[in-house]
Residue, then its C-alpha position, 0 to 999 in steps of 0.5 A: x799350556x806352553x810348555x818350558x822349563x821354570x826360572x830358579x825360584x819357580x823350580x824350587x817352588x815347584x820342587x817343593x810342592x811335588x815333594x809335599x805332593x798335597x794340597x799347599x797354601x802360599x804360607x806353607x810353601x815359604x815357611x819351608x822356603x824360610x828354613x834354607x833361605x832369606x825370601x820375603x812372602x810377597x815373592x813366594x805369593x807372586x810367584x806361585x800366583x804367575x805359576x798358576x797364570x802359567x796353567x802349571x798349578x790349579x789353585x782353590x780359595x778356601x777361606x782368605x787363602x789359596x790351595x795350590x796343587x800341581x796340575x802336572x806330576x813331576x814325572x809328567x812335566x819332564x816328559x812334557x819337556x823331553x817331548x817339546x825338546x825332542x819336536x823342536x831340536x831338529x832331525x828328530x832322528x839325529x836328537x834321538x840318536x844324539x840322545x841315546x848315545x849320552x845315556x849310560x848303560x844303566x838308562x840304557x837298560x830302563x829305556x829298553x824295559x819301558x819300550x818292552x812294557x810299551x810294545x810286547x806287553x801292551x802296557x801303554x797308557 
């Protein structure tokens, strides 16, 4: 899979469907759509279906329709993204730098815990 960020309607789709974290049709995806937006069907359905061209979901026929599902959690596909980033933008080491120095001291201290849990306890996955 290539991996890149999402257009508006793909990100809100996709948002949708790690928030249901579930199985989804089309019709469930644009009738939760519908409560904040205008939106015709046709939209939602050719949308999701180039997501699924795209290797971003998995889909199943059951009957006449499809289920949907993300093939990467939410967590995973930023860290994908953030991996992509981190390759292409450059001296690697000045990225990093450049990265660290935007962070407050809050994700400071979330970096340095999961570092902690990576090195010292071995908990890498």
């Amino acid at each position: 899979m290539r991996v890149r960020g999402f257009g508006e309607l793909e990100a809100v789709i996709m948002d949708r469907l790690w928030t249901r974290n579930e199985v989804s049709t089309v019709r469930d995806i644009f009738d939760d759509l519908t409560l904040d937006r205008r939106i015709a069907y046709t939209t939602v359905l050719s949308t999701m279906d180039n997501l699924h061209r795209k290797g971003i979901l998995t889909r199943e026929r059951v009957g006449k329709a499809y289920h949907y599902l993300p093939v990467m959690t939410r967590e995973e596909h930023s860290a994908t993204l953030m991996r992509a980033a981190f390759d292409s933008g450059g001296d690697t080491d000045l990225v990093l730098t450049y990265f660290l120095e935007q962070m407050t001291a809050e994700e400071s201290t979330r970096v340095q815990d999961a570092l902690r849990r990576i090195i010292i306890d071995g908990k890498r996955r």
